[in-house]
C-alpha positions in Angstrom: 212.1 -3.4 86.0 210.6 -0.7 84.0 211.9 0.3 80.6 212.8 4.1 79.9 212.0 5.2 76.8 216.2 5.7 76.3 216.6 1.8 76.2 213.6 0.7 74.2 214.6 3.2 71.6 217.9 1.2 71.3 216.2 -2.0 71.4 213.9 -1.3 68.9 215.7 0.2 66.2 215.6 4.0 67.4 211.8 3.4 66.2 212.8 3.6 62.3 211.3 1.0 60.8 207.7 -0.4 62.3 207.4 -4.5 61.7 204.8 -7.2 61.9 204.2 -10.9 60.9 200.9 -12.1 60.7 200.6 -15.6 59.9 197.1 -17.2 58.6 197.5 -21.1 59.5 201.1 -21.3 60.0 202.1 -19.2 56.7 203.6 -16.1 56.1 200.6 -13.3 54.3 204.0 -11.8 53.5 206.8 -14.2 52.7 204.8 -17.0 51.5 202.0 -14.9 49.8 203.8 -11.6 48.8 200.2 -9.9 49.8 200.3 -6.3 50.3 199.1 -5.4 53.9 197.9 -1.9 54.2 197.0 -1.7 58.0 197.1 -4.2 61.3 195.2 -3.4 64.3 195.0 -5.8 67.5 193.0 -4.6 70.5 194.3 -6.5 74.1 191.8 -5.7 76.7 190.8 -7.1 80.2 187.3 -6.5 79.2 186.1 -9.2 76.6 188.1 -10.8 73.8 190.8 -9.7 71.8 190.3 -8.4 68.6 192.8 -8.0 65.8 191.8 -7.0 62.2 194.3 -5.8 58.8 193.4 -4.9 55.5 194.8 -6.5 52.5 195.5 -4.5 49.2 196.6 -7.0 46.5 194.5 -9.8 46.2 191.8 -9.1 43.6 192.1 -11.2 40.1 190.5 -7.9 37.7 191.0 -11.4 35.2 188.4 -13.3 37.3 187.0 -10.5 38.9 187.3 -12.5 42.1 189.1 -12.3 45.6 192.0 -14.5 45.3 192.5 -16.2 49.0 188.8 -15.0 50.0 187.6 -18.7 50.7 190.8 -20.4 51.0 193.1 -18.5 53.6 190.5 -16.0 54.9 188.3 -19.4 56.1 186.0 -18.6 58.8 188.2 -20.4 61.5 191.8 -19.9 60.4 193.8 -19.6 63.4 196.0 -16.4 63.2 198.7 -15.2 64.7 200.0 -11.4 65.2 203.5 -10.8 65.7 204.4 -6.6 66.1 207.5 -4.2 66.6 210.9 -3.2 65.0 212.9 -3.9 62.7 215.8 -3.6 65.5 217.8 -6.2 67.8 214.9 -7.8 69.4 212.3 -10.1 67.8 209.2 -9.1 67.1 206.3 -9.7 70.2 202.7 -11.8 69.3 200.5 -9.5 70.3 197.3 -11.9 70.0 196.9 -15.4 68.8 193.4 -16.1 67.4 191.0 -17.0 64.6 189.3 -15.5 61.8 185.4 -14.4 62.3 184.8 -11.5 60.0 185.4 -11.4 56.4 184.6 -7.5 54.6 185.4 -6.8 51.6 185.2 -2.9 49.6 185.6 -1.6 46.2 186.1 1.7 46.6 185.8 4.2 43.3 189.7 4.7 43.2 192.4 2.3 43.7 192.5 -1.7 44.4 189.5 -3.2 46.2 190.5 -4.6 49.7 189.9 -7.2 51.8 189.1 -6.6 55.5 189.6 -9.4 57.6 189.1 -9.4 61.7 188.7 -12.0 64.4 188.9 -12.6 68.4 191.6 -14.5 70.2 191.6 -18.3 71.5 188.8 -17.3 73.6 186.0 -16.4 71.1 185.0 -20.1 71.3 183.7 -19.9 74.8 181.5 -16.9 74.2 179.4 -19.2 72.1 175.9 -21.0 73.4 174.3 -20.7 76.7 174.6 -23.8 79.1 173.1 -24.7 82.4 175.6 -26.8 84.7 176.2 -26.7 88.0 179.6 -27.7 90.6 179.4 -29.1 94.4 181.6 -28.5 96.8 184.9 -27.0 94.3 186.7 -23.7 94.3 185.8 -21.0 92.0 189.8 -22.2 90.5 188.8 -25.5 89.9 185.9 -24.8 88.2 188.4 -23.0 85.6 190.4 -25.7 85.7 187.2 -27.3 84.3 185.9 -24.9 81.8 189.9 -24.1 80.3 190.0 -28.1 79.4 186.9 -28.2 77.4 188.9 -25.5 74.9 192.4 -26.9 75.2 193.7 -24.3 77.0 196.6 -23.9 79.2 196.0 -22.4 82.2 197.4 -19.5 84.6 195.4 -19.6 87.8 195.6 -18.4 91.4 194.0 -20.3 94.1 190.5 -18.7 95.5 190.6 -21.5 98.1 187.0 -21.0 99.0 184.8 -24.3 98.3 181.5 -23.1 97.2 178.9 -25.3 98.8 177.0 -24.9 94.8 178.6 -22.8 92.2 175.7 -22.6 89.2 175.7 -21.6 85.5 172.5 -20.8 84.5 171.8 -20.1 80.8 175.3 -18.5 80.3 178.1 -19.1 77.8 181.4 -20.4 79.4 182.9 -16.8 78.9 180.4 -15.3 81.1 180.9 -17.1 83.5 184.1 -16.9 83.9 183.4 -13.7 84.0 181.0 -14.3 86.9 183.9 -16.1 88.7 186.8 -13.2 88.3 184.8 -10.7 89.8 183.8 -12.3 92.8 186.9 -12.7 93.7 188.8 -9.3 92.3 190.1 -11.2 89.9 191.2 -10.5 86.0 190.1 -13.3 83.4 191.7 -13.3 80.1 193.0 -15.2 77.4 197.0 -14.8 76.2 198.1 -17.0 73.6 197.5 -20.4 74.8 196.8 -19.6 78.1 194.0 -18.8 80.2 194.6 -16.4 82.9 192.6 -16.2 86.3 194.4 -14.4 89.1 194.5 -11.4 91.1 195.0 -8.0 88.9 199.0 -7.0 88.5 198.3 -3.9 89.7 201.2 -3.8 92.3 204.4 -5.1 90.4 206.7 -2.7 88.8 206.1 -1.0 85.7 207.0 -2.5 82.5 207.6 0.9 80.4 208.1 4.9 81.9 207.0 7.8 79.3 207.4 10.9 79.6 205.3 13.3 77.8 206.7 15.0 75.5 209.5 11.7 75.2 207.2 8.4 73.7 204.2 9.9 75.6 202.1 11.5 72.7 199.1 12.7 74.9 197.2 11.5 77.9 193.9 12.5 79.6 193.5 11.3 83.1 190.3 11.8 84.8 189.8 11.6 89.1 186.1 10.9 90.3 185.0 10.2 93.3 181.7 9.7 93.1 181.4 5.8 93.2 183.7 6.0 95.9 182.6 4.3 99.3 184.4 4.1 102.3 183.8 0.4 103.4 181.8 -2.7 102.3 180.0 -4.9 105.0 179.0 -8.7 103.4 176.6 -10.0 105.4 174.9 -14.1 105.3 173.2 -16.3 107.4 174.7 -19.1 108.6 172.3 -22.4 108.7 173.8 -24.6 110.8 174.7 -22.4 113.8 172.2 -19.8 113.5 174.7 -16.6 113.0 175.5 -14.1 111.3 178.3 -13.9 108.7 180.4 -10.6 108.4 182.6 -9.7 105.9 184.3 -6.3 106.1 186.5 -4.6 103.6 187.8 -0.9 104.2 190.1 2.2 103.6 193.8 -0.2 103.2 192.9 -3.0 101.2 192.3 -1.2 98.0 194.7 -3.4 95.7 197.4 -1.7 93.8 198.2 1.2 96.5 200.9 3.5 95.5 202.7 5.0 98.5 202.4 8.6 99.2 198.8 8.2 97.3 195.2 8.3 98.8 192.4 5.3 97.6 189.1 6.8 96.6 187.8 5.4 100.4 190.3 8.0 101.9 188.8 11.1 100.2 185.5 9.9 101.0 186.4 9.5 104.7 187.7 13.1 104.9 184.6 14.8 103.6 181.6 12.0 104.7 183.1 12.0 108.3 180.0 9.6 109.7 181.2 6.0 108.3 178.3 4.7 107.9 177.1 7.5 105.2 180.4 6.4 103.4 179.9 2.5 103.5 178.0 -0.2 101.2 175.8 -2.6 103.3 175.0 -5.8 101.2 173.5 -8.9 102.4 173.9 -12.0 99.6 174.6 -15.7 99.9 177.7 -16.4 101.9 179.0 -20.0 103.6 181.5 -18.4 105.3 183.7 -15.3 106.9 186.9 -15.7 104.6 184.2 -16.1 101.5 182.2 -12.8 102.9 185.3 -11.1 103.3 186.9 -12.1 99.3 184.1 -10.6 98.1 183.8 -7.6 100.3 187.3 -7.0 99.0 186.0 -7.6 95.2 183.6 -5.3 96.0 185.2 -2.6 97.4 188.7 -3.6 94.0 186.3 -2.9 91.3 184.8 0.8 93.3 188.4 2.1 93.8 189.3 1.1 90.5 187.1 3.9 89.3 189.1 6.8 91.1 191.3 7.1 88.5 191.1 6.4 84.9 192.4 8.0 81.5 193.5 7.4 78.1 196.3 8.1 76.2 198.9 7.8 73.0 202.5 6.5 72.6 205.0 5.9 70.0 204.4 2.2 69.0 205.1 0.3 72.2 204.4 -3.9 71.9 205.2 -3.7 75.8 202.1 -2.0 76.8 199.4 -4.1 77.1 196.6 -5.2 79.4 197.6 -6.3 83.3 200.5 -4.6 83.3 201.9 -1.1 84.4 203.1 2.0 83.0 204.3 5.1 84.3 204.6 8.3 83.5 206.2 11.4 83.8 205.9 14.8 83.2 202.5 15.2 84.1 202.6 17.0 87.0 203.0 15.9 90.8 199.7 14.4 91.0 199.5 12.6 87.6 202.8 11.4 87.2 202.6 8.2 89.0 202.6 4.6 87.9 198.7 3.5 86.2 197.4 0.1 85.6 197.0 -1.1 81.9 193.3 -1.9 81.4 193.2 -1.6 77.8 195.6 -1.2 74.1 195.6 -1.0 70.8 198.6 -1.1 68.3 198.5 0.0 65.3 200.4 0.1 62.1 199.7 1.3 59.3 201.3 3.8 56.0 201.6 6.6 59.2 203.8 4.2 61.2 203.3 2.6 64.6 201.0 3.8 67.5 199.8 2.6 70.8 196.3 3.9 72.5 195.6 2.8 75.9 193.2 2.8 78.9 194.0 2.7 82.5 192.2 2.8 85.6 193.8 3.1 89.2 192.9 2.6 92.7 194.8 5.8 94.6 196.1 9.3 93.5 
């Protein structure tokens, strides 16, 4: 159910006090090092890794004239984990468990020098190397299955149930082609925690926070395009054995994520291109069969509509908001106030308090 801003003001404190924890290899920077942390940033998108990065103020030895901590707790490696919110009735939220893969440091000509660290979440590990491998006969899911055990992850998957006859990685880190993988099937592919998800987009479940602008909404900027738009996508493939032709179709409907009493991208194209086949996408690639033609028509046609709508915009700190889930807002109008899809945040706290930026993209309008 989704959260007006009323209710998560009395959850977290009225929004007096910003928090976070960030603990370097199980300890406390704060409680167990007493280090002075001047800003904490983590990035959550469906788009790559996660990213988090904070600055640290009080860990230069002007005795020394060295970085205390530099080599020791800022190791290249370190896991890390990112805890953000209130100081209220509800406990602060990880907002990214990773490592440590950046290390700056800056002495600037007034006050303390500083130490910059950064890093990626649990799946920065499979964006390294290329391999060449190759799977007979499994699911797209399986293969997953496969690649998630090599890091120790847990896994989150949905089933593709299509066995590709050959499913090839061909000079390609692990990440890529998981990559690969998710959008052939419309799927999102992203790492949470411990987990490794793989599964359809959350697109359609209820919102998780409602803004208003003006009340938690800072600003938002929301842009409709219909220029990618088509109005249908024909798969086509051969099949060997008996000589036919496979046809996969996806059309106006099975846009993912419809809001009622909103059109897709593939309606507004239908009403101005009125011949269909002006307003469709013929493509002809390697199929095995109809249900595998039409998944990926239906990919096809997700990641098209997906680029009807999309905008950015600002909140009051929100640890809610984050990437595969919904938010709606308000006050923007009768077109624009509607519920969007979360495709990217970043939270940020620093000495001007706590904000949240976000992206999202949506299939109708």
């Amino acid at each position: 159910m989704s959260q007006e801003i009323t209710i998560l003001q009395s959850q977290h404190g009225n929004f007096f006090t910003p928090a976070f924890r960030i603990l370097v290899d199980g300890k406390d920077l704060l409680t167990n090092y007493y280090m002075e942390i001047a800003s904490v940033q983590v990035d959550n998108t469906l788009k790559g890794a996660d990213r988090f990065a904070f600055t640290v103020n009080s860990t230069f030895n002007f005795e020394t004239r060295e970085f205390e901590h530099l080599q020791t707790t800022f190791a290249f490696g370190k896991p890390v984990e990112i805890y953000m919110g209130y100081i209220g009735n509800l406990t602060l939220k990880l907002m990214l468990r990773g490592m440590i893969t950046s290390v700056q440091t800056s002495f600037p000509s007034s006050g303390l020098p500083q130490i910059n660290i950064s890093g990626y979440d649990l799946s920065y590990p499979m964006t390294k190397g290329k391999r060449s491998d190759n799977w007979t006969d499994q699911t797209d899911t399986q293969v997953v299955k496969l690649i998630a055990s090599r890091y120790g992850l847990d896994i989150k998957v949905e089933d593709t149930k299509v066995k590709q006859p050959k499913t090839e990685q061909s000079q390609e880190s692990d990440f890529q082609l998981l990559e690969k993988l998710a959008e052939r099937n419309g799927f999102e592919m992203y790492v949470y925690d411990k987990t490794l998800h793989f599964q359809a987009p959350k697109n359609n479940v209820p919102a998780m926070v409602t803004l208003e602008w003006g009340k938690g909404l800072v600003s938002f900027t929301p842009e409709i395009n219909i220029s990618e738009q088509i109005s249908k996508v024909e798969v086509r493939g051969w099949d060997v054995q008996k000589k036919t032709e496979i046809l996969g179709v996806a059309k106006s409907g099975d846009e993912p994520g419809r809001e009622a009493g909103r059109r897709s991208g593939a309606e507004y194209v239908k009403a101005i291109v009125k011949d269909d086949d002006a307003g469709s996408l013929k493509i002809r690639i390697p199929v095995f069969s109809k249900q595998e033609a039409e998944q990926r028509a239906k990919a096809i046609l997700k990641k098209r509509a997906e680029m009807l709508v999309q905008g950015s915009g600002e909140s009051i700190g929100l640890p809610e908001i984050m990437a595969d889930t919904n938010v709606e807002l308000k006050g923007l109008g009768k077109m624009f106030s509607k519920t969007y899809y979360v495709d990217q945040s970043t939270h940020t706290i620093s000495t001007s308090g706590y904000k949240t930026s976000f992206k999202v993209k949506d299939t109708t309008i």
